[in-house]
DOTIZA-306943 format. One record per residue: chain; residue in one letter; x, y, z of N, C-alpha, C in turn; residue number from 1. Coordinates in steps of 0.001 Angstrom, whole numbers, plus 500000, padded with zeros to 6 digits. Layout:
REM residues N
+-------+-----+--------+--------+--------+--------+--------+--------+--------+--------+--------+-----+
! chain ! res !   n.px !   n.py !   n.pz !  ca.px !  ca.py !  ca.pz !   c.px !   c.py !   c.pz !   n !
+-------+-----+--------+--------+--------+--------+--------+--------+--------+--------+--------+-----+
!     A !   A !      X !      Y !      Z !      X !      Y !      Z !      X !      Y !      Z ! NUM !
...
+-------+-----+--------+--------+--------+--------+--------+--------+--------+--------+--------+-----+
END
This chain:
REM residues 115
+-------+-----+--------+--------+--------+--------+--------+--------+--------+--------+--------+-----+
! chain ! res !   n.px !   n.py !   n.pz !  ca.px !  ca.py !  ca.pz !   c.px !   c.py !   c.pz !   n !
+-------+-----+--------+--------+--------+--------+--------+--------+--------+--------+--------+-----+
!     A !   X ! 418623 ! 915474 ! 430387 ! 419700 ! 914611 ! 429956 ! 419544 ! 913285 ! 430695 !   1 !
!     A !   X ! 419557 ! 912025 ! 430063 ! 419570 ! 910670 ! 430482 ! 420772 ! 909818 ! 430380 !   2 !
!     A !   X ! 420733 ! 908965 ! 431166 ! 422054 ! 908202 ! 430574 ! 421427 ! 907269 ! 429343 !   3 !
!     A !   X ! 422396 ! 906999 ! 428211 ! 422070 ! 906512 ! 427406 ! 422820 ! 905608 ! 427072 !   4 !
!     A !   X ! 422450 ! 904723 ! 425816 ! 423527 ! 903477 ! 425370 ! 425090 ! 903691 ! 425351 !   5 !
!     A !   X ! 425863 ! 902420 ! 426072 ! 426823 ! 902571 ! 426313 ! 427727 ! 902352 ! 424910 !   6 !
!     A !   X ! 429150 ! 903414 ! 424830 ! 429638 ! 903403 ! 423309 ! 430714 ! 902721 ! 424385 !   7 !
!     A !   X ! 430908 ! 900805 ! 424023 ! 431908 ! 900277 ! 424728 ! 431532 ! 900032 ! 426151 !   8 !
!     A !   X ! 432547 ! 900692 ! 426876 ! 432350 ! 900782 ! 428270 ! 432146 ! 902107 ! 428797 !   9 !
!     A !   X ! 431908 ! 903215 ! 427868 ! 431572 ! 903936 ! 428529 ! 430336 ! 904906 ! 428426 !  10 !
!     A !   X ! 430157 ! 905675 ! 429164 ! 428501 ! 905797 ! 429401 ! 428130 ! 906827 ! 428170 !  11 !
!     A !   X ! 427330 ! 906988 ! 427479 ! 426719 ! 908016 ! 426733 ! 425791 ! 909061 ! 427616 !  12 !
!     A !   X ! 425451 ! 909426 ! 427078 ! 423983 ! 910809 ! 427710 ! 423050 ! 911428 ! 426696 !  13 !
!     A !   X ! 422227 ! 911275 ! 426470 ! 421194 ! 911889 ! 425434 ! 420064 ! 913107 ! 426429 !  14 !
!     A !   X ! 420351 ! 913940 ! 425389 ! 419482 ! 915070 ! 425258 ! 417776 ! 914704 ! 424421 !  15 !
!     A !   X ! 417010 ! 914855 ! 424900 ! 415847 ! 914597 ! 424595 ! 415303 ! 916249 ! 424167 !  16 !
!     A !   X ! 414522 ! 916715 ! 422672 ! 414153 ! 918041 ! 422806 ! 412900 ! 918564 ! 423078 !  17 !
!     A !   X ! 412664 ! 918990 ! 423427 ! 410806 ! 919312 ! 423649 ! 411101 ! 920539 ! 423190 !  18 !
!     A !   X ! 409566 ! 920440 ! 421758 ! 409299 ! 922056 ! 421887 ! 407961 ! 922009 ! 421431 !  19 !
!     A !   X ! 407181 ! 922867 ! 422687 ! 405555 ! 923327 ! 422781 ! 404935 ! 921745 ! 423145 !  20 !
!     A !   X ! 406069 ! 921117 ! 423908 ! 405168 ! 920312 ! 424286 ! 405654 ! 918560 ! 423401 !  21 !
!     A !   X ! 406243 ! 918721 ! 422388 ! 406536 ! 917776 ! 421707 ! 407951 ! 917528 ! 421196 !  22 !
!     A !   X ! 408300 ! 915987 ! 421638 ! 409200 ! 915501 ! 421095 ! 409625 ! 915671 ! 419845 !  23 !
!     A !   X ! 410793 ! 916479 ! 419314 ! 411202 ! 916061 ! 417697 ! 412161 ! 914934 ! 418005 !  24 !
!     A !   X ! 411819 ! 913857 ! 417303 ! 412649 ! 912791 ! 417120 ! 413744 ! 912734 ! 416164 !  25 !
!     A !   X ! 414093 ! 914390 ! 415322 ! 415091 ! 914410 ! 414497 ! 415910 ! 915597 ! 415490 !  26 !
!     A !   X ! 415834 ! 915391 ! 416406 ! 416763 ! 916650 ! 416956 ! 417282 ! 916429 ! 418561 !  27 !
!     A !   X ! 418194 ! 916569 ! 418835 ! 418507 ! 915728 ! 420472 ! 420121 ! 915243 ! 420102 !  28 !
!     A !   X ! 420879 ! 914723 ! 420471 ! 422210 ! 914529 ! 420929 ! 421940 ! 913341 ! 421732 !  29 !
!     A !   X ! 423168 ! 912427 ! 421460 ! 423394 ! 911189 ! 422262 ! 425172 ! 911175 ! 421996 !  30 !
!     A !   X ! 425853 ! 911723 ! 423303 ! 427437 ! 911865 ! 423082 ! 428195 ! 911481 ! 424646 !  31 !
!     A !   X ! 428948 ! 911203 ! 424106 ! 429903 ! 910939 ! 425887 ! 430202 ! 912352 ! 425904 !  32 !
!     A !   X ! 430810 ! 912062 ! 427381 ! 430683 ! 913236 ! 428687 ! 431817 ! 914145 ! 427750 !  33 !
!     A !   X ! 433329 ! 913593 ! 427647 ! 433717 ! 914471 ! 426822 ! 433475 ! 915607 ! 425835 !  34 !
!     A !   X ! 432379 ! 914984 ! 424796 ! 431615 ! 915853 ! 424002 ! 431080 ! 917122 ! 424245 !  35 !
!     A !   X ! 430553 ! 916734 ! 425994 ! 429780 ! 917994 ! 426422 ! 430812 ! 918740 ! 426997 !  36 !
!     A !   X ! 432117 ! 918433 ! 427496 ! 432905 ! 918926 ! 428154 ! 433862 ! 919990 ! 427112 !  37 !
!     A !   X ! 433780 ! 919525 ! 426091 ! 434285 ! 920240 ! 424660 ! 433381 ! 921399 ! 424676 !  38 !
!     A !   X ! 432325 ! 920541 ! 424375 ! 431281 ! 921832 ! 424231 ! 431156 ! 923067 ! 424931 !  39 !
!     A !   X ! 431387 ! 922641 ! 426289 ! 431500 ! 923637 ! 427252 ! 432789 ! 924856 ! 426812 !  40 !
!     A !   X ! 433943 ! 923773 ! 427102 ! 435237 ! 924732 ! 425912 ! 434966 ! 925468 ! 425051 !  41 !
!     A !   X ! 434093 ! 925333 ! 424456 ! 434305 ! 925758 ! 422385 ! 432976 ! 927128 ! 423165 !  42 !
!     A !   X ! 432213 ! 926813 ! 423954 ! 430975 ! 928230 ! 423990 ! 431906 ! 929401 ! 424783 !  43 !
!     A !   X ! 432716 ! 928918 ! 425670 ! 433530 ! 929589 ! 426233 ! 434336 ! 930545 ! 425659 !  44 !
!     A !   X ! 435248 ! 929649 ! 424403 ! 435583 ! 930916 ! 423463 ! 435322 ! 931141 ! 422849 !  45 !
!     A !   X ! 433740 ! 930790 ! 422562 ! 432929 ! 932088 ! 421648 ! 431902 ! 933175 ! 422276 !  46 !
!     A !   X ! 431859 ! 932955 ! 423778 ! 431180 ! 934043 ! 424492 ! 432774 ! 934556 ! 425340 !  47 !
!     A !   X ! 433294 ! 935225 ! 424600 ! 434201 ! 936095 ! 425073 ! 434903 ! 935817 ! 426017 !  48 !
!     A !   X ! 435311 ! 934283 ! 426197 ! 435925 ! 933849 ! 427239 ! 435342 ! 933990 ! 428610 !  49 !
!     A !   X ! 434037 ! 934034 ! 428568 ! 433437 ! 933889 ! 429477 ! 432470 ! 932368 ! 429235 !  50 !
!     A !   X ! 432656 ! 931828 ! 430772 ! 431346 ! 930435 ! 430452 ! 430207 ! 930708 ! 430324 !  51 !
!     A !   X ! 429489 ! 929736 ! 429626 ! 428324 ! 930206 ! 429075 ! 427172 ! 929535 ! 430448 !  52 !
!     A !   X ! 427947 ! 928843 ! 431098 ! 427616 ! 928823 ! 432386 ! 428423 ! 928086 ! 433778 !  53 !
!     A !   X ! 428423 ! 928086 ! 435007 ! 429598 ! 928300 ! 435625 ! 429802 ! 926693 ! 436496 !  54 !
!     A !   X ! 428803 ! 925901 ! 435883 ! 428474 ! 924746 ! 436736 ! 428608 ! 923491 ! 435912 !  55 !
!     A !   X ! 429737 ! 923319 ! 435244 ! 429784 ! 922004 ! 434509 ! 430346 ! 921137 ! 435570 !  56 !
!     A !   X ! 429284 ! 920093 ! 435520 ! 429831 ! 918995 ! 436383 ! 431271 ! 918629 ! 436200 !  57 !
!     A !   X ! 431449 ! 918137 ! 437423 ! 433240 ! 917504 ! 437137 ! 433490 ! 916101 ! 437216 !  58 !
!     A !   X ! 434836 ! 915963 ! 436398 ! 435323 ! 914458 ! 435794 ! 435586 ! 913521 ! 437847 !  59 !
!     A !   X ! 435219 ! 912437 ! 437226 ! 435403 ! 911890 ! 438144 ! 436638 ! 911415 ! 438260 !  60 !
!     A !   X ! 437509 ! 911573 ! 439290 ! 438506 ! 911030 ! 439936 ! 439088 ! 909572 ! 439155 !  61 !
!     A !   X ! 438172 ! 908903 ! 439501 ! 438470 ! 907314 ! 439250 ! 438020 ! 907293 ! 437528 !  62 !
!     A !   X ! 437542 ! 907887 ! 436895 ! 437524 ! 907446 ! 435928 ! 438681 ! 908135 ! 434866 !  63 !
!     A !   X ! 439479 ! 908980 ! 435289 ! 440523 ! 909630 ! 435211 ! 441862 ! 908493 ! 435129 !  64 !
!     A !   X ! 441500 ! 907723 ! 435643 ! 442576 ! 906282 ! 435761 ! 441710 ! 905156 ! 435015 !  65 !
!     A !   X ! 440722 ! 905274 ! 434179 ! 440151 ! 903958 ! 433560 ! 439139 ! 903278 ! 434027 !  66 !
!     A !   X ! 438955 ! 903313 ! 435672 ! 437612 ! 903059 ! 436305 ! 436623 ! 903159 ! 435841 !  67 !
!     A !   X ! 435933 ! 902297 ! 435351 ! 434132 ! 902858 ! 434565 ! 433439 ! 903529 ! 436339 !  68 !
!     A !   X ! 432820 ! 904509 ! 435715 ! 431617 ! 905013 ! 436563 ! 430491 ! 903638 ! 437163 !  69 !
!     A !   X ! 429996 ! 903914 ! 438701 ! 428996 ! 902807 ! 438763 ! 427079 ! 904024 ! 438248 !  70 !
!     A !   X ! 426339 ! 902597 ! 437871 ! 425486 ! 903437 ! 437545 ! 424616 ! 904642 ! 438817 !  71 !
!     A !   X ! 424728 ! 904485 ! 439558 ! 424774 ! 906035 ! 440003 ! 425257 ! 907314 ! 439823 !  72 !
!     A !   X ! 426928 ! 906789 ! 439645 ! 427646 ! 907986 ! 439732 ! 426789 ! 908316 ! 437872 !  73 !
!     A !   X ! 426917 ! 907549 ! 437152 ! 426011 ! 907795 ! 436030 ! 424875 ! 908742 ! 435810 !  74 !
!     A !   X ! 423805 ! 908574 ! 436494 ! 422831 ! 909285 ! 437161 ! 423134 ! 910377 ! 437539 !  75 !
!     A !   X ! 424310 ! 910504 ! 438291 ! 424571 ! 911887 ! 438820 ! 425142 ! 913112 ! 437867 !  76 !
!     A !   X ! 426096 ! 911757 ! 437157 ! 426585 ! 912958 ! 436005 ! 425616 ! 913223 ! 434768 !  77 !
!     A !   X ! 424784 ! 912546 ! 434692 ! 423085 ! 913134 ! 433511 ! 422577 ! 914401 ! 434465 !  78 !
!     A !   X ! 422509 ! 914011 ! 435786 ! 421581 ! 914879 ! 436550 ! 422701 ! 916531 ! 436339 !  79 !
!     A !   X ! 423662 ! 916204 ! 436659 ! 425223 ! 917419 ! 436564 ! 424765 ! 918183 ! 435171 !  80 !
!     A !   X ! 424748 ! 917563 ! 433932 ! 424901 ! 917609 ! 432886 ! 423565 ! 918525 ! 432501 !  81 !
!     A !   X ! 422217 ! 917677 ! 432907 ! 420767 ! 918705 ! 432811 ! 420898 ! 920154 ! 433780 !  82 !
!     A !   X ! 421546 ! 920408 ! 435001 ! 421231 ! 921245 ! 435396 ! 422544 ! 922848 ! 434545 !  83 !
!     A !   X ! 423918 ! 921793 ! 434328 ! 424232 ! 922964 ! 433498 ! 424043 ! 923463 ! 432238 !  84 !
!     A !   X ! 423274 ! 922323 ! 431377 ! 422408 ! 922526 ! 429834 ! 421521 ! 923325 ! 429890 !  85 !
!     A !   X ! 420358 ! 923506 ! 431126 ! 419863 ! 924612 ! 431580 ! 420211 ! 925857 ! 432035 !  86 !
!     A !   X ! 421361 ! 925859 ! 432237 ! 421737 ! 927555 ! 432934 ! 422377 ! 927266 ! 431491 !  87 !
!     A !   X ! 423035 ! 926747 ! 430452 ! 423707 ! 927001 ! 429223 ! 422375 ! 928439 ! 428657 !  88 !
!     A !   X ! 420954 ! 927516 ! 428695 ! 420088 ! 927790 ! 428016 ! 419199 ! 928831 ! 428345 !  89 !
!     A !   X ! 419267 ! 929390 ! 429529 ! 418681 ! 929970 ! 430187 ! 419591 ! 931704 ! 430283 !  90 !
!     A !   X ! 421331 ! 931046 ! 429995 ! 421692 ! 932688 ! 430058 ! 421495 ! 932997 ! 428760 !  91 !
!     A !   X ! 421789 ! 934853 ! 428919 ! 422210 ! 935726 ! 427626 ! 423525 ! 935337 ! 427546 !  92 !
!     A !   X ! 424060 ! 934740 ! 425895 ! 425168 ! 934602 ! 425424 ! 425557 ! 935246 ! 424146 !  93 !
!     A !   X ! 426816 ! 934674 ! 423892 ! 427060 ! 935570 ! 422596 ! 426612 ! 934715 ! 421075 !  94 !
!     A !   X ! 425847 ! 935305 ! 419832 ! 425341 ! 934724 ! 419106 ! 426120 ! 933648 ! 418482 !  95 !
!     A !   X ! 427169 ! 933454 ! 418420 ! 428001 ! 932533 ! 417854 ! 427992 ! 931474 ! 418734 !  96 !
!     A !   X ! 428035 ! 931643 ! 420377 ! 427903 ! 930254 ! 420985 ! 426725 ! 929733 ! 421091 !  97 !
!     A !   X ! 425898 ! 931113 ! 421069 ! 423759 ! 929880 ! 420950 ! 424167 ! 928906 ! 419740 !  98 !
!     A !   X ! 424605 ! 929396 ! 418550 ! 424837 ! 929210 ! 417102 ! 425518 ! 926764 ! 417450 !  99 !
!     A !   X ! 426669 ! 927804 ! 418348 ! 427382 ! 925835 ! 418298 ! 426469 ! 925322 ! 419393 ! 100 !
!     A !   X ! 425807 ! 925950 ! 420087 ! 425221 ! 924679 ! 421306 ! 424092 ! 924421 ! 420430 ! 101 !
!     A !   X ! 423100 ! 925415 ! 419814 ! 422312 ! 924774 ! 418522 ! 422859 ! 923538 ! 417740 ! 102 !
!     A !   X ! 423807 ! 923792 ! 417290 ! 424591 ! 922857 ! 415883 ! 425030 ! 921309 ! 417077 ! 103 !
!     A !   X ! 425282 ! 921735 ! 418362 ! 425647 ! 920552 ! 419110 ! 424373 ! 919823 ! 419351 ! 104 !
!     A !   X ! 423543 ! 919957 ! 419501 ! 422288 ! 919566 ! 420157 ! 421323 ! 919191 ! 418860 ! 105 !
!     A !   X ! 421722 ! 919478 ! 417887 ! 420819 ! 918931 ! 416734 ! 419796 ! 919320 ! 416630 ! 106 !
!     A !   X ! 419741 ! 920881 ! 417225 ! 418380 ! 921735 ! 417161 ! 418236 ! 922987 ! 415654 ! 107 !
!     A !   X ! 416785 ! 922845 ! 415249 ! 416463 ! 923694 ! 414384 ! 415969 ! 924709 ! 414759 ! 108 !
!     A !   X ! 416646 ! 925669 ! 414501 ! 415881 ! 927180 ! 415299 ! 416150 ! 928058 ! 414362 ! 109 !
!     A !   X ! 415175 ! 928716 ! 413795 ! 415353 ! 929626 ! 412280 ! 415751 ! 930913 ! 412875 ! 110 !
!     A !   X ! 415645 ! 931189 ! 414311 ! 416306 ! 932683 ! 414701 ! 417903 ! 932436 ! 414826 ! 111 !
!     A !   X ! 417934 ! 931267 ! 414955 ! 419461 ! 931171 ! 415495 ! 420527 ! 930615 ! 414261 ! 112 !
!     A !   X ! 420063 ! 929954 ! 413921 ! 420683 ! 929167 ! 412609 ! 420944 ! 930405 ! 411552 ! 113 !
!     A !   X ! 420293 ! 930734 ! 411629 ! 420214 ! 932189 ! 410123 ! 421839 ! 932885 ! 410398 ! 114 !
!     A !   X ! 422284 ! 933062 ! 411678 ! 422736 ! 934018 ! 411978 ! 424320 ! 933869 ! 411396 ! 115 !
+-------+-----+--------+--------+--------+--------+--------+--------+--------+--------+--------+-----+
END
């Protein structure tokens, strides 16, 4: 996850996808932090009210009052964001939430999509 073009003043994040090695340029996500923070919500109650992993970065303080993030704290929350997209991806979940983090991420996966 990178920081990406800003929508306004506030920061985006794009998902880049690799598979076997190669970029698909039709598949990847570019959404504010919210988006992923939803996302996190919505896998939650479709893996049985359990998180689909236990480390979503957290909202910053100051931007809670309107404060834009400086680009570090930026950085930090892409860096927040890749390490819990990986434990997203890395646990066993329930087929309906692979199903929306697929459909979130703009990934084609014929095992998962079918379902």
């Amino acid at each position: 996850v990178e920081v990406g073009a800003k929508d306004g003043t506030h920061p985006q994040f794009t998902v880049t996808v690799v598979k076997n090695g190669h970029v698909d340029p039709h598949e990847g996500v570019t959404a504010r932090f919210g988006a992923f923070r939803d996302l996190d919500i919505r896998l939650a109650a479709l893996n049985n009210g359990t998180p689909a992993a236990y480390n979503f970065p957290p909202t910053f303080a100051k931007q809670k009052w309107g404060f834009t993030l400086s680009a570090k704290e930026e950085r930090s929350r892409a860096e927040g964001l890749t390490t819990w997209l990986h434990a997203v991806l890395s646990n066993e979940i329930e087929a309906t939430a692979a199903k929306e983090c697929v459909r979130f991420l703009k990934i084609s996966d014929d095992r998962i999509n079918r379902i």
